[in-house]
CHARMM internal coordinates of N, CA and C (Angstrom, degrees):
IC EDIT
DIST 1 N 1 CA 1.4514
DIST 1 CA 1 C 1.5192
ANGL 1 N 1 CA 1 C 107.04
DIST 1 C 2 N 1.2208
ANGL 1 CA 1 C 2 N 117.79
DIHE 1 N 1 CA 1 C 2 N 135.53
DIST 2 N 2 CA 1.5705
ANGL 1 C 2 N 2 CA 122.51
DIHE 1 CA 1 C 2 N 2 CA -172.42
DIST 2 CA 2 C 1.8565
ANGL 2 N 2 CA 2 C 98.23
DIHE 1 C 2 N 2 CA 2 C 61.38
DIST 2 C 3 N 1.4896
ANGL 2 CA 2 C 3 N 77.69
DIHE 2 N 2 CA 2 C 3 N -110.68
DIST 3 N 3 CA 1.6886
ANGL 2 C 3 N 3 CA 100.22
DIHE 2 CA 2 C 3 N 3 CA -169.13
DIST 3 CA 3 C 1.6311
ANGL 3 N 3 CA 3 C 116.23
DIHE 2 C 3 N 3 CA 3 C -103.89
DIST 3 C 4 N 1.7161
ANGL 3 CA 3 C 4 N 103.15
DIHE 3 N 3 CA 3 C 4 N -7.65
DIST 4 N 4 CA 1.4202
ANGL 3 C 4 N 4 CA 112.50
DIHE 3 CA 3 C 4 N 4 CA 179.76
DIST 4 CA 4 C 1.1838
ANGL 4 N 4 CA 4 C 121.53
DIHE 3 C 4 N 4 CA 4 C -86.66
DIST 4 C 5 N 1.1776
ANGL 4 CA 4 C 5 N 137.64
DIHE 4 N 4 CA 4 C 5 N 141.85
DIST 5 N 5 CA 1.1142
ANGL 4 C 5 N 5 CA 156.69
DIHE 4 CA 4 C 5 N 5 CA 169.96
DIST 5 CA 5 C 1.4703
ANGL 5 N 5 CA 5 C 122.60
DIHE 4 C 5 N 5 CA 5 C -66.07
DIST 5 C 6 N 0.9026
ANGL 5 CA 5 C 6 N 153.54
DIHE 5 N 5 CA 5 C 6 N 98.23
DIST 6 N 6 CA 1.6625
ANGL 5 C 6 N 6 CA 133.67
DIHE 5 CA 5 C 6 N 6 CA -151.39
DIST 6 CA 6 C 1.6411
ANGL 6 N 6 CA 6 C 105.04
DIHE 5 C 6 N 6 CA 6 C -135.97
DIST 6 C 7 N 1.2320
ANGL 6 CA 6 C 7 N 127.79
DIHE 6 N 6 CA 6 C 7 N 78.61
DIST 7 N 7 CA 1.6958
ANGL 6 C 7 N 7 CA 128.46
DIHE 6 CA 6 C 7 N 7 CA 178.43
DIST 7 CA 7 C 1.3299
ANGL 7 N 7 CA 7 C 111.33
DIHE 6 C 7 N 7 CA 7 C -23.79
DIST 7 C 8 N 1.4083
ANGL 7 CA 7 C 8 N 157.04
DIHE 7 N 7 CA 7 C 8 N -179.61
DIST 8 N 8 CA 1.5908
ANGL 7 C 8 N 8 CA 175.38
DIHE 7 CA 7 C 8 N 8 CA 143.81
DIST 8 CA 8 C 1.1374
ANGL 8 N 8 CA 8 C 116.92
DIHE 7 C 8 N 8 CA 8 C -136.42
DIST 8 C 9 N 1.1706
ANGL 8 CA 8 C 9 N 122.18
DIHE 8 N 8 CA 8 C 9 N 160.79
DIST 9 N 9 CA 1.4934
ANGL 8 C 9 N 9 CA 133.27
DIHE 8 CA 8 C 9 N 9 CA 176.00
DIST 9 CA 9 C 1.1508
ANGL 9 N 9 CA 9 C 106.35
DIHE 8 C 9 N 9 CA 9 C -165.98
DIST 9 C 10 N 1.9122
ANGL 9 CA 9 C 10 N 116.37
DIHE 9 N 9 CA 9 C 10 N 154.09
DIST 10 N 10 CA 1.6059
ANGL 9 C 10 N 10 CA 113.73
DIHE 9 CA 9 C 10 N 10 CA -179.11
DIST 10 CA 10 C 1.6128
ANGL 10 N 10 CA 10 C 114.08
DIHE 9 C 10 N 10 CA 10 C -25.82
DIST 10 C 11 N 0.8403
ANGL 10 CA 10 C 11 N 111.51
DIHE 10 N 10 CA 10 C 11 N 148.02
DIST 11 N 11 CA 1.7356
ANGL 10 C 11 N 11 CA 135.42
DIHE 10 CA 10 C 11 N 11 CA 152.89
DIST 11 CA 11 C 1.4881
ANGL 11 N 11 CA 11 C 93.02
DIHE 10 C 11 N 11 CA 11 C 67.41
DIST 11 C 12 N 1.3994
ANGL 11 CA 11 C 12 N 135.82
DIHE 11 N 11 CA 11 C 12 N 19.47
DIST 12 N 12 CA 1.5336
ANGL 11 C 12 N 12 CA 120.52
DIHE 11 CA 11 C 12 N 12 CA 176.60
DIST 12 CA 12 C 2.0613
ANGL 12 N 12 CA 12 C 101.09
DIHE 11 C 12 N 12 CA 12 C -87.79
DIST 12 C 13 N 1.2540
ANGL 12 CA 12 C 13 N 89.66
DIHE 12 N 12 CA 12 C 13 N 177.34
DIST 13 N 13 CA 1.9433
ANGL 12 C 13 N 13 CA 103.04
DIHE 12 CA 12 C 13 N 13 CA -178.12
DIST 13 CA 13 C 1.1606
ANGL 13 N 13 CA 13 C 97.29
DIHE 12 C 13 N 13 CA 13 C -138.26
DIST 13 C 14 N 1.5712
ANGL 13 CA 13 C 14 N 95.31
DIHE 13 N 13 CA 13 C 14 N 126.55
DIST 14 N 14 CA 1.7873
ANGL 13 C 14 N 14 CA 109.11
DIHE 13 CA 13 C 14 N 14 CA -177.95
DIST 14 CA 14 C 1.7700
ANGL 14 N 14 CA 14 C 87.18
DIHE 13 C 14 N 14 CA 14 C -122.65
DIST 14 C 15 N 1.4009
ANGL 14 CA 14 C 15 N 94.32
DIHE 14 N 14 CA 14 C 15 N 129.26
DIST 15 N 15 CA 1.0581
ANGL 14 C 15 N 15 CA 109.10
DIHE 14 CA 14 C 15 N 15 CA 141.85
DIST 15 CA 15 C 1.7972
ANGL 15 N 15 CA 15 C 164.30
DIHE 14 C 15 N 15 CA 15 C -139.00
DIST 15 C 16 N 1.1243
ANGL 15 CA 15 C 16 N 126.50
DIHE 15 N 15 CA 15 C 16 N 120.74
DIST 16 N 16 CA 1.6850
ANGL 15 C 16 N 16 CA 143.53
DIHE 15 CA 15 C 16 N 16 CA -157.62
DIST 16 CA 16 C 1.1185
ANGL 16 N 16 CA 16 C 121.84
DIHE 15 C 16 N 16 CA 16 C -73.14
DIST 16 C 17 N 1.2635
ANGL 16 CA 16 C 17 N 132.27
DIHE 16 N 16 CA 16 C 17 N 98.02
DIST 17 N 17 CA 1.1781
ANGL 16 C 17 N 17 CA 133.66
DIHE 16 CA 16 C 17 N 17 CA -170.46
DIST 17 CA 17 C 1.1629
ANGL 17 N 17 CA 17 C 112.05
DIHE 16 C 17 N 17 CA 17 C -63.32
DIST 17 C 18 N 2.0073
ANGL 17 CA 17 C 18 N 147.24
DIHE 17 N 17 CA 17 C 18 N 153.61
DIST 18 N 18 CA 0.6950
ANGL 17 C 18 N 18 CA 139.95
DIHE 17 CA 17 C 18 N 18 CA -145.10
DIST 18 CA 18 C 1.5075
ANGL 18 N 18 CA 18 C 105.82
DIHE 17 C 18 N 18 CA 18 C -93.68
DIST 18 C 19 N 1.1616
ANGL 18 CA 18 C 19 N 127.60
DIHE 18 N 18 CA 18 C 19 N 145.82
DIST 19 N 19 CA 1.1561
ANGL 18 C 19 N 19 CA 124.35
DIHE 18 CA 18 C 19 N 19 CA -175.11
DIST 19 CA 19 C 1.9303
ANGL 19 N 19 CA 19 C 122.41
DIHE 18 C 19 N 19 CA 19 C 86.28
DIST 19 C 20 N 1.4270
ANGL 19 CA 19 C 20 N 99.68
DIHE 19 N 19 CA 19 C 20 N 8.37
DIST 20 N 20 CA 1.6674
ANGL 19 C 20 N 20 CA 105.78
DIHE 19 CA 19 C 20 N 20 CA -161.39
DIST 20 CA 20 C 1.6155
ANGL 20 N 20 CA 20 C 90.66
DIHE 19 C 20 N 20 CA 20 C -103.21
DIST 20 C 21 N 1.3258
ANGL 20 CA 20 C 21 N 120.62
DIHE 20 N 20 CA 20 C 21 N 135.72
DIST 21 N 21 CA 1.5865
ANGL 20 C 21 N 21 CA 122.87
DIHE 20 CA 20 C 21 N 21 CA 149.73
DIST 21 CA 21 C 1.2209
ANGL 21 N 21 CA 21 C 123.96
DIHE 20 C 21 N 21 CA 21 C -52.58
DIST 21 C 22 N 1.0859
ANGL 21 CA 21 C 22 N 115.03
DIHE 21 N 21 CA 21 C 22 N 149.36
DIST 22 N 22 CA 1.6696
ANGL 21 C 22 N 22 CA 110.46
DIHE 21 CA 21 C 22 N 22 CA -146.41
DIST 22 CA 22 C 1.9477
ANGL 22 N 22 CA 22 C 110.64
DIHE 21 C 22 N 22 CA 22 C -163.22
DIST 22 C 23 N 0.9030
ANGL 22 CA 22 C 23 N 131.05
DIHE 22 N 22 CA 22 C 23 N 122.79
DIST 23 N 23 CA 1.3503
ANGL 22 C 23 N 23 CA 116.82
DIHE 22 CA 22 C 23 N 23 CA 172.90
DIST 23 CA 23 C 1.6441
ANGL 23 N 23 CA 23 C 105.84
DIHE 22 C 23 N 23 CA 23 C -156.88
DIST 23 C 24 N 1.2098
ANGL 23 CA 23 C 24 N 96.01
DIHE 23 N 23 CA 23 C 24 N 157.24
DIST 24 N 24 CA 1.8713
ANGL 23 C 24 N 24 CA 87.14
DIHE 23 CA 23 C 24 N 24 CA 163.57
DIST 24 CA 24 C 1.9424
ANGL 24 N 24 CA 24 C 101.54
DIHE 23 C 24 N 24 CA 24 C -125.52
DIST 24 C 25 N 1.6744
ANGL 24 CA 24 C 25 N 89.68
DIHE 24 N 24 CA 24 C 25 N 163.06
DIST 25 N 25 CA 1.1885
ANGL 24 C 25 N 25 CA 99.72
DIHE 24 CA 24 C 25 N 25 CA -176.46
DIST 25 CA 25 C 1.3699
ANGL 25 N 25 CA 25 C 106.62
DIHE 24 C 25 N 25 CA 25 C -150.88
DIST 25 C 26 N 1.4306
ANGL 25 CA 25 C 26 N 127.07
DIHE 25 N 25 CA 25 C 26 N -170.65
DIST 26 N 26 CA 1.3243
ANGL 25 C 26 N 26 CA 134.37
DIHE 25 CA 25 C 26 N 26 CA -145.11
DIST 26 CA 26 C 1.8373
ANGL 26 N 26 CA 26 C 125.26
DIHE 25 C 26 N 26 CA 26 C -10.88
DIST 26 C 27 N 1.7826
ANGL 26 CA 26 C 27 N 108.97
DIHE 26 N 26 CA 26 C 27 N 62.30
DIST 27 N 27 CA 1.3029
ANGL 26 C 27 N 27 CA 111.04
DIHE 26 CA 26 C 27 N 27 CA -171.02
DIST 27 CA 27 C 1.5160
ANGL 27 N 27 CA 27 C 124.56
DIHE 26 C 27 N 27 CA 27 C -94.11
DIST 27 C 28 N 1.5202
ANGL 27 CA 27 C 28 N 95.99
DIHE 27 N 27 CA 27 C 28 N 1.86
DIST 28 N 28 CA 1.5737
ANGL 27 C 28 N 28 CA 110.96
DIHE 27 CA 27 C 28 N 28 CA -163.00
DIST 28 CA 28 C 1.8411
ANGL 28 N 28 CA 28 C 114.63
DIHE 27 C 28 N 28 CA 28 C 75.02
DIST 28 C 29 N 1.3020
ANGL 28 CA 28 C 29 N 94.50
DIHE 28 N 28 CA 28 C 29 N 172.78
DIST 29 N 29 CA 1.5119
ANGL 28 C 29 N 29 CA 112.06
DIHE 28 CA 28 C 29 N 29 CA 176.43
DIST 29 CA 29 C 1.3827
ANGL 29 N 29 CA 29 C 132.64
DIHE 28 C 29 N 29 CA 29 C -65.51
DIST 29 C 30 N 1.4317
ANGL 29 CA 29 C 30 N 98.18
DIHE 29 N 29 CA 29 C 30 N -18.72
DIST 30 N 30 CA 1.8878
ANGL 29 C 30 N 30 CA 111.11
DIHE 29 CA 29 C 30 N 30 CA 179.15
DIST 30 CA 30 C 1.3947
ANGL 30 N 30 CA 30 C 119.27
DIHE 29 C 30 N 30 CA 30 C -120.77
DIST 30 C 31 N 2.0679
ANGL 30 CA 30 C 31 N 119.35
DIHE 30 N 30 CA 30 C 31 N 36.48
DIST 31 N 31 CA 0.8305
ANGL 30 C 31 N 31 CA 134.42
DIHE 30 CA 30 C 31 N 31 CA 143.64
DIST 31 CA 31 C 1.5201
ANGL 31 N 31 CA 31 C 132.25
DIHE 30 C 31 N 31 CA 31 C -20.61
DIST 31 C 32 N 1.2737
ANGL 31 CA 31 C 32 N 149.87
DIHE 31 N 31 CA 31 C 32 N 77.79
DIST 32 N 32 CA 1.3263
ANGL 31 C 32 N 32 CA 144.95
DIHE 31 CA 31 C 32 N 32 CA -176.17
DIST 32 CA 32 C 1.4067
ANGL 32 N 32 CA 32 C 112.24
DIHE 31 C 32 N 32 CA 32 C -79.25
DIST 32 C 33 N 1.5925
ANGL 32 CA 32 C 33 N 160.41
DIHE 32 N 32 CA 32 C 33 N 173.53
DIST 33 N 33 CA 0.8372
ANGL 32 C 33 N 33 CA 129.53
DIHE 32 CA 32 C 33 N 33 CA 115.53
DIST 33 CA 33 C 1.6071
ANGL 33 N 33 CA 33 C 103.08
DIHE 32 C 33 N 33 CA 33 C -150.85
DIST 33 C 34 N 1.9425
ANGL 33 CA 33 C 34 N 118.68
DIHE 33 N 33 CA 33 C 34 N 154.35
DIST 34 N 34 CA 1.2483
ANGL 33 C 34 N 34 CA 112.98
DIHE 33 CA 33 C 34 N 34 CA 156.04
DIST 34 CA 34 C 1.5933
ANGL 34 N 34 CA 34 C 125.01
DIHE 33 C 34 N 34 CA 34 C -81.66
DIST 34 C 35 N 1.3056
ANGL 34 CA 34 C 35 N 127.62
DIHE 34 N 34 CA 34 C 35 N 139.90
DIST 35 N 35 CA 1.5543
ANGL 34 C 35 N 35 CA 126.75
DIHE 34 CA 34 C 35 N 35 CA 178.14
DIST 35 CA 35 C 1.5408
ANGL 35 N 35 CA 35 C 99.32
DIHE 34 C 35 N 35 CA 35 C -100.57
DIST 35 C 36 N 1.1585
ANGL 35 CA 35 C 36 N 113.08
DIHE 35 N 35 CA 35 C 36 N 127.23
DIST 36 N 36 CA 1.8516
ANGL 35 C 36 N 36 CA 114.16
DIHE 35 CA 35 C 36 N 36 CA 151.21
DIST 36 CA 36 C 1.4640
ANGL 36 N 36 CA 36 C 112.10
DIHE 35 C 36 N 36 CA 36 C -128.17
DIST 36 C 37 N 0.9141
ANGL 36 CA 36 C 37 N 109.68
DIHE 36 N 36 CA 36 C 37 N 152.84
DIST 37 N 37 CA 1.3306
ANGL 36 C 37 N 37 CA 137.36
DIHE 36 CA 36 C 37 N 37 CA -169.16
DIST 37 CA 37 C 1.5796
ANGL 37 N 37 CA 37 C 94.22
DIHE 36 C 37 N 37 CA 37 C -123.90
DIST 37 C 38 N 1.7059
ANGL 37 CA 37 C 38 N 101.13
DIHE 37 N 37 CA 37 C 38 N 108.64
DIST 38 N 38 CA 1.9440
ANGL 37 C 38 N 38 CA 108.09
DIHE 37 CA 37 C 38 N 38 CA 152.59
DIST 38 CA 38 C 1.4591
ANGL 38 N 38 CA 38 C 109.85
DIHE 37 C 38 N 38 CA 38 C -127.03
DIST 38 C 39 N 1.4604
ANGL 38 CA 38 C 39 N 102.56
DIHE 38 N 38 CA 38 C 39 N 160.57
DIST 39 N 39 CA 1.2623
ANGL 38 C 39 N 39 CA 120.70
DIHE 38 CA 38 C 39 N 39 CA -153.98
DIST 39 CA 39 C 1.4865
ANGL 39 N 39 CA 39 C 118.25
DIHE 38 C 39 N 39 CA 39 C -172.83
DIST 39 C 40 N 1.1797
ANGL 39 CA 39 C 40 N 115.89
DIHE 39 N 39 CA 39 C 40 N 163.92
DIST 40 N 40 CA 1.7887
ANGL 39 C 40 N 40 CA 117.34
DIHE 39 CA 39 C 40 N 40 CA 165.22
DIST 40 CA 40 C 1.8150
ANGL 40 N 40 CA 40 C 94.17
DIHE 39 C 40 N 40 CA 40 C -82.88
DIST 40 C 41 N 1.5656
ANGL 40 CA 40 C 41 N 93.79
DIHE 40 N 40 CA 40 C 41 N 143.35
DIST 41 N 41 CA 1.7204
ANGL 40 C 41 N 41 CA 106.73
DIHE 40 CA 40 C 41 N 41 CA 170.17
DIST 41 CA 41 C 2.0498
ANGL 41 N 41 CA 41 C 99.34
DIHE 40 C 41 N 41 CA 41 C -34.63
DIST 41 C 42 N 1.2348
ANGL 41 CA 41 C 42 N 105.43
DIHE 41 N 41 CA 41 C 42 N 143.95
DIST 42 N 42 CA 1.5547
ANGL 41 C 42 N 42 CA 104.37
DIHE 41 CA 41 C 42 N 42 CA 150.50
DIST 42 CA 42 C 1.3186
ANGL 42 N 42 CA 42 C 83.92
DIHE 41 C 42 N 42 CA 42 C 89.16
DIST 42 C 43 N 1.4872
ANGL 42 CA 42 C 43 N 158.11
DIHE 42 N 42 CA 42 C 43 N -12.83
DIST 43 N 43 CA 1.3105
ANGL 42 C 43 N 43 CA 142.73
DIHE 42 CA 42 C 43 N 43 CA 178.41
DIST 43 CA 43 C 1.7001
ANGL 43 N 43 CA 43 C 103.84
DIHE 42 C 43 N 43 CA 43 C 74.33
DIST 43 C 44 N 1.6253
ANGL 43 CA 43 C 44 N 83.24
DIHE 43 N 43 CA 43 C 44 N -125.41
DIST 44 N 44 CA 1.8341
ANGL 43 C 44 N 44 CA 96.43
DIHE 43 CA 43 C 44 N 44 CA -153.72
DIST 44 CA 44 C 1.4590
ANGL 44 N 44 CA 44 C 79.86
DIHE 43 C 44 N 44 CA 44 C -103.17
DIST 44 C 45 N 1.3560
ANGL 44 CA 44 C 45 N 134.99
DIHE 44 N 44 CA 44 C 45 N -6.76
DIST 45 N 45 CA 1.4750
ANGL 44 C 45 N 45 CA 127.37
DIHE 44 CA 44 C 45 N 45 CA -177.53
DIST 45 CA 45 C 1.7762
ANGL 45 N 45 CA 45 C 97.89
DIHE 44 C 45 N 45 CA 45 C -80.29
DIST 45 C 46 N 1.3463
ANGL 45 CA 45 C 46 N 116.48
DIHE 45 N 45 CA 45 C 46 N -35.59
DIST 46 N 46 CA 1.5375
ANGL 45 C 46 N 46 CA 97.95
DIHE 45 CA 45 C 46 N 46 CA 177.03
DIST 46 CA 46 C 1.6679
ANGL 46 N 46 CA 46 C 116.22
DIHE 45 C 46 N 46 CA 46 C -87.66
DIST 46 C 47 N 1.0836
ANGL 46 CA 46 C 47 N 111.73
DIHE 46 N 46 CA 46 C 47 N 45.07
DIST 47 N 47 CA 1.9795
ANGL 46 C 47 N 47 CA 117.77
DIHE 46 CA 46 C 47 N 47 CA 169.17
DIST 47 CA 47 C 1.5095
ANGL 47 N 47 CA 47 C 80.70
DIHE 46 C 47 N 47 CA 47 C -87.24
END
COOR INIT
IC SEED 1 N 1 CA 1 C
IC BUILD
């Protein structure tokens, strides 16, 4: 995240604050994952 480095492994929860650069890398080929998205109704349009 950003500039950090952050390890994972099966069954862990990462989570990205909105607006943060973000990627994953060296996870192999049988990567699964669920995405959710929480928030106030309306996103970043209701600030």
């Amino acid at each position: 995240m950003g500039d950090e480095t952050v390890p994972f492994a099966p069954g862990d929860f990462i989570f990205v604050p909105a607006g943060m650069p973000h990627r994953f890398r060296d996870f192999g080929r049988s990567m699964t994952c669920w995405v959710m998205f929480y928030g106030p109704e309306g996103g970043e349009a209701g600030e």
